[in-house]
C-alpha positions, 0 to 999 in steps of 0.5 A: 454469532455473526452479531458478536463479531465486529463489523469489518469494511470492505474498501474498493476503489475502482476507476474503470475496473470492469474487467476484474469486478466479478473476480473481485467480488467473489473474493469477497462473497467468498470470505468465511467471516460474515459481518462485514461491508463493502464500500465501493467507491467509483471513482468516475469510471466511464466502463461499465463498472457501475452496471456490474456492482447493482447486478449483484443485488447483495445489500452489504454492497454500498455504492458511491461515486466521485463527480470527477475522477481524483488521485488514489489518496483522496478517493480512498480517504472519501471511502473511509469516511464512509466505513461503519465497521471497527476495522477497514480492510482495502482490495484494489479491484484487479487483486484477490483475497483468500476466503480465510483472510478476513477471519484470520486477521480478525482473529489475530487483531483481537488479542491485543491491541494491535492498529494493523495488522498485514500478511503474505502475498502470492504475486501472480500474472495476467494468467494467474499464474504464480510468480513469487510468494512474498511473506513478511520479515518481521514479527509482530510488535513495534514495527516503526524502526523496521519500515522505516529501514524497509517498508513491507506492509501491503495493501492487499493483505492490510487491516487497520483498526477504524478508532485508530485513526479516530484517535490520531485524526489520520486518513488517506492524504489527498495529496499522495499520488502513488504512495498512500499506503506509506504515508498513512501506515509510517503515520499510524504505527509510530509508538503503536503495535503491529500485527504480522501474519506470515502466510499468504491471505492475498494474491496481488495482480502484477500488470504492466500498465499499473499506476504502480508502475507509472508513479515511481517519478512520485516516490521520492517527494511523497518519501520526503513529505511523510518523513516530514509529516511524522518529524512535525507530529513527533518532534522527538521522533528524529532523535529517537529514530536518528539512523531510520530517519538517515536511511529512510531519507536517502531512499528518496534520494535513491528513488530520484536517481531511479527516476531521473535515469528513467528519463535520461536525466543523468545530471539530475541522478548523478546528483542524488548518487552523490548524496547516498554512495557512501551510505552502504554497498548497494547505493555504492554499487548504483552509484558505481554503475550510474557513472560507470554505464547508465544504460547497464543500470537500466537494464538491471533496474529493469531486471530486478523491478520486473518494469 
């Protein structure tokens, strides 16, 4: 039986994660679906992370390592290369997979011919305690105008089909500092159908000190060079796609003014502000605020972000 279900890879990245390895791996020794691997790419960590992956001695665990410590993009398109299974799933090593998420996906992606699939999250504190539930919007189908106007696809809860990227020569770019998952999935869904489960099969850590929260000065160009990358590969697309394309571009814009508030650059941000504020009533409203008060638009960034 475990022989007739497709073979799933695991992806971990890890720099320096010994303090969350064992939790991680118990999420994924404790999964109901059987065949699978794990590809563990080390990412020149300096801790004992190495020691902690060979102490578990499980044969499905597959080690490999980076001479020098490179960006997130690039360490996890070197995983994938690496991936054996028909379908690659990817847990960051400070977050936690339900035991049914891998056979749940599984299940949905076979019946139909689906590139991805993702689902609910449980965001919790260095506590685990939970502190919001996050479950997707949209329904399974053609998802490309929907992520381009807000994009929800998680990586905890993600799952792609290995001979769809095959297909469209797609990996992780090595030039993404922050933003990887965007810029391979807004690549890999276009004209293709998406699975959406919506329970939870996910808990997401929220720290302080995540790369999350220090890579918003990169948001804005990433945004800009994957809109790029997807107008060059589907020329047709920004027709097709015309207020998508609008929104998604002004989101950039909007992610300067973040940042540009963020370090006191307000002719930078008022710039951007300039460009989008008549779009609609939030980027009106943060544009407002911007000329208004900018230490008052910090504190609301800081409110609603949570950093």
């Amino acid at each position: 039986m475990k022989e007739s279900k497709p073979l799933v890879s695991f992806v971990v990245n890890c720099f320096n994660g010994e303090k969350y390895l064992n939790k991680c791996f118990a999420s994924i020794l404790n999964q109901t679906y059987e065949n699978w691997e794990l590809i563990f790419w080390d990412n020149a960590s300096t801790d004992s992370s190495k020691d902690i992956f060979f102490s578990y001695g499980d044969k499905r665990f597959k080690y490999f390592t980076s001479k020098k410590n490179v960006n997130l993009g690039q360490a996890r398109a070197w995983a994938v290369e690496k991936c054996l299974g028909e379908y690659i799933a990817f847990l960051d090593v400070d977050d936690e997979w339900f035991s049914n998420k891998t056979e749940v996906q599984i299940e949905a992606m076979l019946k139909d011919d689906f590139v991805l699939s993702y689902a609910g999250i449980i965001e919790v504190n260095n506590k685990t305690q939970v502190k919001n539930k996050i479950l997707p919007r949209y329904k399974s189908g053609y998802l490309f105008s929907e992520n381009m106007l807000q994009f929800e696809i998680n990586m905890p809860s993600s799952m792609i089909k290995k001979s769809s990227l095959k297909s469209k020569k797609l990996n992780f770019d090595q030039n993404i500092k922050a933003s990887e998952e965007y810029c391979l999935y807004m690549q890999l869904i276009y004209n293709e159908k998406v699975c959406v489960i919506d329970i939870p099969l996910a808990k997401y850590l929220l720290r302080e000190d995540s790369l999350t929260n220090h890579a918003i000065k990169y948001w804005a160009e990433e945004r800009r060079y994957t809109l790029n990358k997807i107008i060059v590969k589907n020329p047709d697309a920004l027709t097709i796609f015309k207020n998508e394309f609008k929104e998604a571009f002004a989101r950039a814009e909007y992610y300067s003014l973040r940042f540009n508030l963020e370090i006191n650059n307000l002719k930078k941000a008022k710039i951007s502000a300039i460009k989008i504020y008549k779009l609609n009533f939030k980027y009106f409203f943060v544009s407002l605020l911007l000329f208004i008060s900018p230490k008052i638009l910090r504190n609301v960034f800081k409110k609603y972000y949570k950093r």
